[in-house]
N, C-alpha and C positions, 0 to 999 in steps of 0.2 A: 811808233805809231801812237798817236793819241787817245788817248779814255774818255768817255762822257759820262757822266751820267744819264742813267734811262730813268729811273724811280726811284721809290725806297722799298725794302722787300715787301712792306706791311702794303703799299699800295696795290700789288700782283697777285691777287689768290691764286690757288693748284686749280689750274685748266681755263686763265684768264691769258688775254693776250691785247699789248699795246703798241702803236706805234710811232715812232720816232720819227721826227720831223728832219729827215736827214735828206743827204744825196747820195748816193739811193736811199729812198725810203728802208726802214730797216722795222721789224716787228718782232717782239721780247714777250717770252713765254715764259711762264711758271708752271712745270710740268714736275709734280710730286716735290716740289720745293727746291728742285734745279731750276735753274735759267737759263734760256737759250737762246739765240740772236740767229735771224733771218732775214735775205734778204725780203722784202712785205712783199714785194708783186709778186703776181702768181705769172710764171713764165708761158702759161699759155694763154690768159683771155687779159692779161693786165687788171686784175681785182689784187684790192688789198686783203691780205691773208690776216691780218689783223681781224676783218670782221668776219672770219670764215669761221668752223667749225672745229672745235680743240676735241676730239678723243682720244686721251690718253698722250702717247706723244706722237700725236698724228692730227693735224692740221690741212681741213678741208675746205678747198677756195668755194665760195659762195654762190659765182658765178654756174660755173661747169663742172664743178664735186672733182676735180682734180685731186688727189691726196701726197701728202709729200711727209715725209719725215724732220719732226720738230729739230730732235737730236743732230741728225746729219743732212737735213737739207734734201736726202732721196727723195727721186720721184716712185711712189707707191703704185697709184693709177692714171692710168689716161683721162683725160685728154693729154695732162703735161706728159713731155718727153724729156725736160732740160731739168737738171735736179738747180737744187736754189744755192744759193752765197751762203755761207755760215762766217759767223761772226764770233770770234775771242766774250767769253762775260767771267765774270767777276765779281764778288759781292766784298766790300768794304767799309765792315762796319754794316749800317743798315741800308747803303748803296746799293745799287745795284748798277755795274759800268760795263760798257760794252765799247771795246776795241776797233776803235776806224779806221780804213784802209785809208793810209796815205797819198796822197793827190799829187799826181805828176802835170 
C-alpha cells in the first residue's frame, strides 16, 4: 500500500487536526505528539471531523457533538453508531505519512 505524505510534524500542534485531500477524505491528529489518521466524515451527519472538536484524544463532529475515539476510530457517543476507518501513520524524518488503502 502506498505512503503520502500528510505534513511535517512542526506544521501539527498537540490537539490540531487537518485534512487530507484524499478518497475518502482522511483527517490527521497530533494528539500529545502521536499521530493519527481518520477516516474525516463523521458517519452520522457527513461533517468533516477535521473541523470538529479535539479533547484530548477525542474528536467531536461539529455538526451533531457525535464523539469518536482519535486513537481507534470508536464511536464514544451518539448520534454516531458506525465507528470510523483508522489509518496506518508514520513519522519519517519530520514527515508525517499516512498509509492508503489500496484501490481495487
Amino acid at each position: 500500500m502506498p505512503w503520502i505524505r500528510a505534513c511535517s510534524v512542526a506544521e501539527l500542534d498537540d490537539g490540531d487536526a487537518l485534512q487530507l485531500n484524499t478518497t475518502p477524505p482522511i483527517a490527521v491528529f497530533n494528539v500529545e505528539g502521536e499521530f493519527f489518521a481518520l477516516n474525516d466524515t463523521c458517519t452520522h451527519g457527513q461533517s468533516s471531523l477535521a473541523d470538529g472538536y479535539v479533547d484530548g484524544d477525542q474528536i467531536e463532529c461539529a455538526w451533531h457533538f457525535a464523539k469518536f475515539d482519535i486513537r481507534t476510530g470508536a464511536v464514544l457517543t451518539p448520534p454516531a453508531t458506525i465507528p470510523l476507518c483508522t489509518y496506518k501513520v508514520r513519522v519519517e524524518g519530520s514527515d508525517v505519512m499516512v498509509e492508503m488503502p489500496d484501490r481495487d
